[in-house]
C-alpha positions, -999 to +999 in steps of 0.1 A: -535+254-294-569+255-273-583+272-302-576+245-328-586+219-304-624+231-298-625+251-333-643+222-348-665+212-319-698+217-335-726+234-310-698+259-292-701+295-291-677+302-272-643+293-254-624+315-228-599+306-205-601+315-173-584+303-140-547+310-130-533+309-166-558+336-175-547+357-142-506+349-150-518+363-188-534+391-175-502+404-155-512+391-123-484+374-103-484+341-091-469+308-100-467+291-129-503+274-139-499+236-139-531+236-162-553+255-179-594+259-168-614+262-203-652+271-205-670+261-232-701+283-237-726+264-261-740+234-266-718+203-274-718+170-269-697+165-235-673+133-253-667+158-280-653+188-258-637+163-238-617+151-270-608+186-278-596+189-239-574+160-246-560+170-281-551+205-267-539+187-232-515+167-256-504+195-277-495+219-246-481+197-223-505+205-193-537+191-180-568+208-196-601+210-174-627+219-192-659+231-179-692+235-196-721+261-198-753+264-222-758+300-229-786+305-209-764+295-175-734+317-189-756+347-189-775+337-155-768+357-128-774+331-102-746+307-111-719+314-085-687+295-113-700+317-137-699+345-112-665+339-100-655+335-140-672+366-149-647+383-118-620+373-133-596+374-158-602+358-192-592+347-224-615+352-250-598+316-272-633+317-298-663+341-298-686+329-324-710+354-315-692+384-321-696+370-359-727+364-365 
């Protein structure tokens, strides 16, 4: 459903979800996510990723926060979210550049 949402949202490269839904995904135990943390890795107009957060907030019953990152901060070492993301589990939702 998160996938459909931001599949058309031109710009993105990718999407992963990350947080404690990715964690429960990934095996760990804990309780039950009330939302679901997205990352969008690209470079999108913020009303349009925010329309997609809605659409898949709508469709899956739970709040969807989504956060954004060009791909120049996603690969910057500095950035202490996208060092805490990269530590973490995630869920790989689109990967445009694995296609190209």
């Amino acid at each position: 459903m998160v996938g459909e949402a931001f599949a058309d949202v031109r710009d993105v490269r990718r999407v992963y979800i990350y947080g404690s839904w990715a964690a429960r995904h990934d095996g760990q135990p804990g309780a039950l996510p009330n939302d679901v943390d997205v990352l969008v890795v690209g470079t999108p107009a913020r009303a349009a990723v925010y329309e997609a957060a809605d659409a898949a907030q709508d469709r899956l019953g739970l709040p969807v926060n989504p956060t954004m990152r060009s791909p120049r901060q996603w690969q910057d070492a500095s950035d202490a979210l996208v060092q805490q993301i990269k530590a973490s589990p995630l869920v790989t939702i689109i990967d445009r550049d694995a296609t190209d």
